[in-house]
C-alpha positions as CSV (number, residue, x, y, z in Angstrom):
1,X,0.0,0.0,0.0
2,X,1.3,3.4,-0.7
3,X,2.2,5.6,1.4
4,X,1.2,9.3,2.2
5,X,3.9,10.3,4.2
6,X,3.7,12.3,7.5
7,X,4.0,16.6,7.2
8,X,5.5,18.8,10.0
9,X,7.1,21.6,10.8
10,X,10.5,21.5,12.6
11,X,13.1,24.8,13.6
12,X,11.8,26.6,10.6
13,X,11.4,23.6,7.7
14,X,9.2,21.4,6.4
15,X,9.8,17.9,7.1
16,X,8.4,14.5,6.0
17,X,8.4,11.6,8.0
18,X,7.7,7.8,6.1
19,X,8.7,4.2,6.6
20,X,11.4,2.4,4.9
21,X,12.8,-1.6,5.0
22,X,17.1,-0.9,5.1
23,X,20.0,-3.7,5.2
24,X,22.6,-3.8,7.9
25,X,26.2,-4.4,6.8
26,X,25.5,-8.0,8.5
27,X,22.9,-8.8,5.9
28,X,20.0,-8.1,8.6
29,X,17.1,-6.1,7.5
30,X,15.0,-3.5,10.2
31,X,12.4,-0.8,9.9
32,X,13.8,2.5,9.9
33,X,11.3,6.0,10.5
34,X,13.9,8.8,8.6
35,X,12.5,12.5,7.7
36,X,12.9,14.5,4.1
37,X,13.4,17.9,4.5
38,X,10.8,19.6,2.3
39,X,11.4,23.8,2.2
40,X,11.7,26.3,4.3
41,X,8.7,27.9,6.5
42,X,10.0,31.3,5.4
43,X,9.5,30.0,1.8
44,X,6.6,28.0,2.4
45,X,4.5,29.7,5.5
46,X,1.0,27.7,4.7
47,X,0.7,23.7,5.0
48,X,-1.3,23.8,1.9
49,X,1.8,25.8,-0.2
50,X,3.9,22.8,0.7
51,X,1.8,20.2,0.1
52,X,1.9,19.6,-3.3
53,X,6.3,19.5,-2.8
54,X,5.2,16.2,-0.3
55,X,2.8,14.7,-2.8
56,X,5.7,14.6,-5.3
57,X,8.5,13.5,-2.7
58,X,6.3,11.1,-2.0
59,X,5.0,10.1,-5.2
60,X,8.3,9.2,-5.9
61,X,9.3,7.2,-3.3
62,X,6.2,4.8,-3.7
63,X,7.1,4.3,-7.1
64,X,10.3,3.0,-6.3
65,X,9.5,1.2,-3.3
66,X,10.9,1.2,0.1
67,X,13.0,-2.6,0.8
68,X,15.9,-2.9,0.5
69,X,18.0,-1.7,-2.0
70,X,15.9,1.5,-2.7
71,X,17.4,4.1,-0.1
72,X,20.7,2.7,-1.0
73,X,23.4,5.8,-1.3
74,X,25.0,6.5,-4.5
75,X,28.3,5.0,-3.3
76,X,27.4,1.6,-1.7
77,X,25.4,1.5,-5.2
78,X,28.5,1.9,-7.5
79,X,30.9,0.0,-5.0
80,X,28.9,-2.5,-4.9
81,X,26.5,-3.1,-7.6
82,X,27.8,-0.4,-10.9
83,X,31.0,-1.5,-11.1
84,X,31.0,-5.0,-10.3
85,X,28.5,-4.9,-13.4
86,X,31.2,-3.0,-15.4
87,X,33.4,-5.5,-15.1
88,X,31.2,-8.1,-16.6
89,X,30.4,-6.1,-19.4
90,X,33.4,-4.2,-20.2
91,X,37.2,-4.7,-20.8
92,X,39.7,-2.7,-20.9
93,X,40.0,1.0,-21.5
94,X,36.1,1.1,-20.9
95,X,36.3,-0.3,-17.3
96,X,39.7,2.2,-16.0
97,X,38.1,4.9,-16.9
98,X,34.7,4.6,-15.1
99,X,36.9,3.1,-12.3
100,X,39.4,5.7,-12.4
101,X,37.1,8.5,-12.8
102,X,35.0,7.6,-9.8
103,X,37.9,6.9,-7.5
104,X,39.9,10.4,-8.3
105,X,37.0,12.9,-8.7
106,X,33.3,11.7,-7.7
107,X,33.4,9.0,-4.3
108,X,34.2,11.3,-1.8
109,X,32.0,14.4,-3.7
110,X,28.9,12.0,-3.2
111,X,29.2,10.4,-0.4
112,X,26.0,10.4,2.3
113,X,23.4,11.1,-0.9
114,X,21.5,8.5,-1.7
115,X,20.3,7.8,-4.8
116,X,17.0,8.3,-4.9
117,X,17.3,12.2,-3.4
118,X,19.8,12.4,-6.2
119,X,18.7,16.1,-8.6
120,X,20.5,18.0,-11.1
121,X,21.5,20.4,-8.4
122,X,23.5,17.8,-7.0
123,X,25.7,17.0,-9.8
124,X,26.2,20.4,-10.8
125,X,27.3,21.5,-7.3
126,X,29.5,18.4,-7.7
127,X,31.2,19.4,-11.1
128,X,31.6,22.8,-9.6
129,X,33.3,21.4,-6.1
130,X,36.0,19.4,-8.7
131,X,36.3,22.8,-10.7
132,X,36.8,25.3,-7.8
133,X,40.1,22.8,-7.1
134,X,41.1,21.9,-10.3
135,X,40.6,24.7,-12.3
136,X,42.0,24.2,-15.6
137,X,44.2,22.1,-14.3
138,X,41.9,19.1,-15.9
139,X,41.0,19.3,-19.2
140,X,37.3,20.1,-20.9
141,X,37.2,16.1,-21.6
142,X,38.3,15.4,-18.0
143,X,34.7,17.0,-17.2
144,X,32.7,15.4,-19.5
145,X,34.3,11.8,-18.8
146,X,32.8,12.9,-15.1
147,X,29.4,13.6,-16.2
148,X,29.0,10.6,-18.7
149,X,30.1,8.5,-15.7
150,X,27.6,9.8,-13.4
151,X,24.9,9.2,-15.8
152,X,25.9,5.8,-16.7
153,X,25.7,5.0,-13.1
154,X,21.6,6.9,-13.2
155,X,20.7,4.6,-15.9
156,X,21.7,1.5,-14.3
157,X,20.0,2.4,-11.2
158,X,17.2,3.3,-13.1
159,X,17.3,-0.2,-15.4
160,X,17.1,-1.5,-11.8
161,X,14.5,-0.1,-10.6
162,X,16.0,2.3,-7.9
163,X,15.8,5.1,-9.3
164,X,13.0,7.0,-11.0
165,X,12.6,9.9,-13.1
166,X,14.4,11.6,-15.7
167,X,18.4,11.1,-15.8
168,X,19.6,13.8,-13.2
169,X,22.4,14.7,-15.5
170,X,20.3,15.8,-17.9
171,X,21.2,19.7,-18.5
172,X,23.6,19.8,-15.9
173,X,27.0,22.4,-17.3
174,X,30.2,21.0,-17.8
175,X,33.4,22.8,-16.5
176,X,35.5,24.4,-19.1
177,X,38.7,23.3,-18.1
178,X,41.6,23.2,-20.9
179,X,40.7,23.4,-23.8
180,X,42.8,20.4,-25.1
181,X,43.8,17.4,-22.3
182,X,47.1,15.0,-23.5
183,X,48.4,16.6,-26.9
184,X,47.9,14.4,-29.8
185,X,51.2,14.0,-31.3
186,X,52.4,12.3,-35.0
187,X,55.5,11.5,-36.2
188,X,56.3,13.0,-39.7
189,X,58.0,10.1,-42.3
190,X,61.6,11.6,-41.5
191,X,61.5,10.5,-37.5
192,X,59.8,7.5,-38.7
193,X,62.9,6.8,-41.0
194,X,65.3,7.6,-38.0
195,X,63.5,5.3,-35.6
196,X,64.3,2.4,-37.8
197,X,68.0,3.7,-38.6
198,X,68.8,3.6,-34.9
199,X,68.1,0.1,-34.9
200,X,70.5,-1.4,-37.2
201,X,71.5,-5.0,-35.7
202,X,72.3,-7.0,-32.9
203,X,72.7,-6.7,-29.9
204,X,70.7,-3.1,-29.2
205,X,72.7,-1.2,-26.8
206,X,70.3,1.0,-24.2
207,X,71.9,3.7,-22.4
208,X,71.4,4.5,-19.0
209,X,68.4,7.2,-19.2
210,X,69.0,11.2,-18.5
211,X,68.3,12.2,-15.3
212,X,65.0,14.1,-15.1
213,X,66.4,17.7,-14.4
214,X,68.4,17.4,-17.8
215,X,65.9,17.1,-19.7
216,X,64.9,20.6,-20.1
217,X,68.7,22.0,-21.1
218,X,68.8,20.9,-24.9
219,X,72.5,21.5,-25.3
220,X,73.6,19.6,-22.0
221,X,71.4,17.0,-22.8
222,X,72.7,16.1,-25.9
223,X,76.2,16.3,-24.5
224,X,75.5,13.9,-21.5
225,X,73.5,11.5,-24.0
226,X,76.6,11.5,-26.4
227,X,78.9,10.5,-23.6
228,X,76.2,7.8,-22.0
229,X,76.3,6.3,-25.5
230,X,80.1,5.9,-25.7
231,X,80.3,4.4,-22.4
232,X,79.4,0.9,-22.7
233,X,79.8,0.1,-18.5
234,X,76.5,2.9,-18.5
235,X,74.4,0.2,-20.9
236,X,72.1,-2.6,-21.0
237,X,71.5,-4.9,-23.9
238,X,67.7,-5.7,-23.9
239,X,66.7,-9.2,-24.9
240,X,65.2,-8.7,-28.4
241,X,66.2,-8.4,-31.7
242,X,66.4,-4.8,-33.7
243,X,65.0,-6.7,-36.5
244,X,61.7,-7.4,-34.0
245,X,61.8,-3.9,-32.7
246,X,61.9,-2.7,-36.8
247,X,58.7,-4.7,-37.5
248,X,56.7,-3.5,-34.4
249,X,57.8,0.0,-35.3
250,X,56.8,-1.0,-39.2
251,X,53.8,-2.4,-38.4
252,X,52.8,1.0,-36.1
253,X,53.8,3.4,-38.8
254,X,53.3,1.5,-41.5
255,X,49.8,-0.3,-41.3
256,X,48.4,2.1,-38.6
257,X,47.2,-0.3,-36.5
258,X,46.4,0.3,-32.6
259,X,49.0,-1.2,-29.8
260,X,46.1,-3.2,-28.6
261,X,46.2,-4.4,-32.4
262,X,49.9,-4.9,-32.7
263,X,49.7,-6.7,-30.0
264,X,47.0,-9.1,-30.9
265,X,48.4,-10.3,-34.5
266,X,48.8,-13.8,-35.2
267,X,51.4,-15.1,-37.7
268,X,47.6,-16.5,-39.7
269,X,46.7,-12.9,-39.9
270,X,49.2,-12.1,-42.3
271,X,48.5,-12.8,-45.9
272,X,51.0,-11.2,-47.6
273,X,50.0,-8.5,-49.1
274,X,47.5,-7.7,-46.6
275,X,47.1,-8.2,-42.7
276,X,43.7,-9.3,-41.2
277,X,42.8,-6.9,-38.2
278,X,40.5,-9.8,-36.3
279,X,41.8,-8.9,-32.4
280,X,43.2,-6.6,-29.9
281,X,45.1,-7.5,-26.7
282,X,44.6,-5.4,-23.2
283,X,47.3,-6.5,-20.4
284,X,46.5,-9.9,-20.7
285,X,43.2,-10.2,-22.2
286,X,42.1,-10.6,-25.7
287,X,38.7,-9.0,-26.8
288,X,37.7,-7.5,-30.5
289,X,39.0,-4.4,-31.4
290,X,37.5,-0.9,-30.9
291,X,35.3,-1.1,-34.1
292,X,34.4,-4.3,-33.1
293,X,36.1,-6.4,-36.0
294,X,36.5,-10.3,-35.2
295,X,37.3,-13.6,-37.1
296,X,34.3,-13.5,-39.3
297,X,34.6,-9.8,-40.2
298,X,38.2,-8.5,-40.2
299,X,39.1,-5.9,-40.9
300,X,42.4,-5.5,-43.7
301,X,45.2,-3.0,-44.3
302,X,47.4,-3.6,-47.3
303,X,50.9,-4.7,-46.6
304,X,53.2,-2.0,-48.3
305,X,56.7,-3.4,-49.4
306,X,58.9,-1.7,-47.0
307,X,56.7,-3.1,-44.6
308,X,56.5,-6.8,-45.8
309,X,60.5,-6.9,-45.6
310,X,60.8,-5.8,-41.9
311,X,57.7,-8.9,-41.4
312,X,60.0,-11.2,-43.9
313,X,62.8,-10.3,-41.4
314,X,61.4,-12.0,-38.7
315,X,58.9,-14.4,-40.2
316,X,59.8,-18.0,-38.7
317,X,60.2,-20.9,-40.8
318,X,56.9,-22.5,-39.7
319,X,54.9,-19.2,-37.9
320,X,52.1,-19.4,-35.6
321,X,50.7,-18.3,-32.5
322,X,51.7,-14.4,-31.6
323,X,53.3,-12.8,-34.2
324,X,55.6,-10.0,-31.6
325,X,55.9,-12.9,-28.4
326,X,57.1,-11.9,-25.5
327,X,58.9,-14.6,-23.3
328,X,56.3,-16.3,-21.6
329,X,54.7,-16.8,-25.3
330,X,51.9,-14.2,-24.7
331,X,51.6,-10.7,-26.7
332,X,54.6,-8.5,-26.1
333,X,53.9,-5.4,-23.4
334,X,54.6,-2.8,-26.1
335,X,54.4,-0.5,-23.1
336,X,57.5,-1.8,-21.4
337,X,59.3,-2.2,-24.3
338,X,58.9,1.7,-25.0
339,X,60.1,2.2,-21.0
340,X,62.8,0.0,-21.2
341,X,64.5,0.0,-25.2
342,X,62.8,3.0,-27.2
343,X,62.4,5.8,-25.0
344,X,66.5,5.7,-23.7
345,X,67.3,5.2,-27.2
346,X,65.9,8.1,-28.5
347,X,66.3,10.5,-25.8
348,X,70.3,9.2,-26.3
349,X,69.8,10.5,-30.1
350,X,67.6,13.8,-29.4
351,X,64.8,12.1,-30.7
352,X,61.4,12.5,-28.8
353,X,59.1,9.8,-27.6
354,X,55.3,10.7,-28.5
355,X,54.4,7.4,-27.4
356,X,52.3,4.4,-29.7
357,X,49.4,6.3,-31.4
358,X,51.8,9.0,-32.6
359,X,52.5,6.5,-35.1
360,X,48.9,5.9,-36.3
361,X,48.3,9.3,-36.6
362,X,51.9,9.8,-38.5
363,X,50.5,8.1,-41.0
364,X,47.4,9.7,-41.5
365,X,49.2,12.8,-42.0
366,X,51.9,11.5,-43.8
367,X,49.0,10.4,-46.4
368,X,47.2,13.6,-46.0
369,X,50.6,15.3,-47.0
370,X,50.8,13.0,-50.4
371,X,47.6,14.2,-51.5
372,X,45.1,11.0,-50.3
373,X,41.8,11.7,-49.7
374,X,40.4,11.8,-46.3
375,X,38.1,9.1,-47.0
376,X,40.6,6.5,-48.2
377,X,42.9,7.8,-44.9
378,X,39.5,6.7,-43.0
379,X,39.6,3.5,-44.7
380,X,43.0,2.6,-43.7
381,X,42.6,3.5,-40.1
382,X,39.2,1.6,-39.9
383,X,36.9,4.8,-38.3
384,X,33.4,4.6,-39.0
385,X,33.3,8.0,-39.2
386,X,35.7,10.3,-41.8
387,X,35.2,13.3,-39.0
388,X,37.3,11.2,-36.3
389,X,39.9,11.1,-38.9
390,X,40.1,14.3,-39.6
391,X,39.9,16.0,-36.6
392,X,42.4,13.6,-34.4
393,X,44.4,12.1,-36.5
394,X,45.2,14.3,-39.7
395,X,48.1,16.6,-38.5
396,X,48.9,19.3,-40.8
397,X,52.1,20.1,-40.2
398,X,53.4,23.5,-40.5
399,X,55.6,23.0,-43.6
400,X,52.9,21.9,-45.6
401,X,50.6,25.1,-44.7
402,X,53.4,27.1,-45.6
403,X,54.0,25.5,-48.7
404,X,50.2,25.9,-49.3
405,X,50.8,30.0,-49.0
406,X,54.0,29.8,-51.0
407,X,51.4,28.5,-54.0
408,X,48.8,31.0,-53.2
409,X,51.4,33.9,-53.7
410,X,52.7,32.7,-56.9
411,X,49.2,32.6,-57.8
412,X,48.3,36.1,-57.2
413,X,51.5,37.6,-57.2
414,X,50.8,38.9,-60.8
415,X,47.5,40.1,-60.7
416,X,47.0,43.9,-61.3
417,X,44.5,43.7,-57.8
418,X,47.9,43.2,-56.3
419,X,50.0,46.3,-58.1
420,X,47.5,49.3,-57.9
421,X,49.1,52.2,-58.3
422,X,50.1,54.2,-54.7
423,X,48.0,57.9,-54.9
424,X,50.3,60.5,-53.4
């Protein structure tokens, strides 16, 4: 039977009083009496003004119910029920960043609010707490990650049943922040070129990395680099061979694949002139790749002949299983491989590190720059959208604007608009 809820007035508010079924940590269930606090008498001075804010409080709460479960607050909800059904659902980047995002910024901003009482108000006033500290310390996708978390967390409770009502993120402002979070970085063809030139053959010698507060002096850092390079007692030699570290680097630059998808290629996946794009590989798990391509629907990305000789290189006489292995036979951590061969390599050549996907979008720039259309580029890279392309991973560089202007002048350089006569 519904309820109607109890009205009264208390030290200047209006409060209502119902009955509710709650758990105990112990698994034990009692009746609990707990008050709402409607408005304020100053606000509201008549019984029959307020009214009407009970009904709906009210309303409400018998549509959701009052066992167990529905007064449950919004963090014993994600703890305990949101994430746990993340994990079975997602893998993955998906699952760190709902985790991550809920554990730096939004757990200890929430905590005592239940669900239920849960309004717009209260997630703005929570974006704004994370902004008055951060500032623009956090970038304007920061923020939104935040709000998309808070309203995938809603619509569970909602699918649930514990919540009712329209999403309370609905409307609520997002933070400005930075305008741009982690830079998005490409390597042009010429650093591409250098990267497999300072891998020539065996052994590869790693020197010792630069200390931190070198890093920012240019000129002492290539000095110290020089002389960590020509002292062998400073150096480790990693176990792999340059001609595995070429491919990996080939198959980045060269087919544009994701380090998920480098990762999770099989020797069976390479047909020559083409390689099949069926998996990707996160830590230790391997799941489809981010458009969702498999065995029965691969994806393909033709095998230029540069890169067919750096796979030819390593190729074994009878190939299966991973086609980069690591030692235990599993995909190779392309991450530790950056931290522990590429990155002290390069720094000990002046070369920067822009991590993986600065290879992906290398070469969509690099095509750009040859004159491919944007919708071929998209091809390559497998978006299912020509606007991703474009906008995150074509990289104009500034060469090829200027070169742009350089045609522009020679096309107007002649025109009479151009040499009108100066009036004294």
């Amino acid at each position: 039977m519904a309820q109607q809820g109890s009205l009264y007035q208390h030290h200047g508010s209006w409060y209502v009083r119902y009955w509710e079924t709650v758990q105990s940590e112990d698994g034990t269930t009692k009746r609990k009496n707990p008050a709402h606090r409607l408005a304020s008498v100053k606000d509201y001075p008549k019984k029959s003004d307020v009214l009407p804010l009970k009904n709906r409080f009210m309303e409400r709460l018998n549509n959701i119910g009052f066992m167990p479960g529905s007064g449950v607050s919004i963090v014993d909800f994600v703890d305990n029920t949101f994430l746990p059904g993340c994990e079975r659902r997602l893998t993955g980047a998906g699952l760190k960043c709902y985790r991550d995002t809920w554990n730096c910024h939004l757990k200890s901003r929430v905590s005592g609010l239940r669900l239920r009482d849960a309004r717009p108000m209260h997630i703005q006033q929570l974006l704004n707490a994370v902004e008055d500290e951060h500032g623009a310390r956090l970038a304007h996708a920061t923020y939104k990650t935040m709000k998309v978390t808070m309203s995938a967390i809603f619509t569970e409770a909602r699918n649930l049943g514990l919540y009712d009502g329209t999403n309370p993120t609905t409307g609520v402002r997002v933070p400005k922040g930075r305008k741009h979070g982690r830079k998005r970085l490409a390597y042009s063809l010429d650093e591409i070129l250098k990267h497999l030139e300072l891998f020539p053959e065996d052994p590869i010698v790693v020197p010792q990395r630069l200390p931190r507060k070198w890093k920012s002096n240019q000129r002492r850092r290539k000095r110290i680099a020089g002389e960590l390079a020509s002292n062998t007692e400073d150096c480790h030699l990693p176990q792999i061979r340059a001609s595995v570290v070429r491919a990996i680097i080939g198959v980045a630059a060269f087919a544009g694949l994701r380090k998920g998808e480098v990762r999770g290629l099989w020797w069976t996946d390479d047909r020559i002139d083409l390689l099949t794009i069926c998996r990707s590989v996160w830590n230790s798990t391997i799941k489809s790749t981010k458009t969702e391509e498999d065995i029965d629907e691969p994806g393909f990305v033709p095998v230029i002949r540069p890169l067919r000789s750096l796979l030819d290189a390593i190729k074994p006489e009878h190939p299966a299983g991973f086609m980069f292995v690591s030692r235990v036979n599993g995909a190779i951590d392309l991450d530790n491989l950056a931290d522990r061969v590429l990155k002290p390599v390069f720094e000990a050549n002046g070369l920067e590190w822009k991590g993986w996907q600065a290879y992906r979008r290398g070469l969509a720039t690099n095509l750009k720059e040859l004159g491919v259309e944007d919708t071929t580029i998209q091809c390559i890279l497998r978006h299912e959208d020509v606007s991703t392309t474009q906008r995150f991973y074509i990289k104009t560089a500034p060469r090829v604007a200027q070169e742009a202007m350089r045609i522009l002048e020679e096309k107007i350089a002649c025109t009479p608009v151009v040499h009108q006569p100066t009036i004294n």
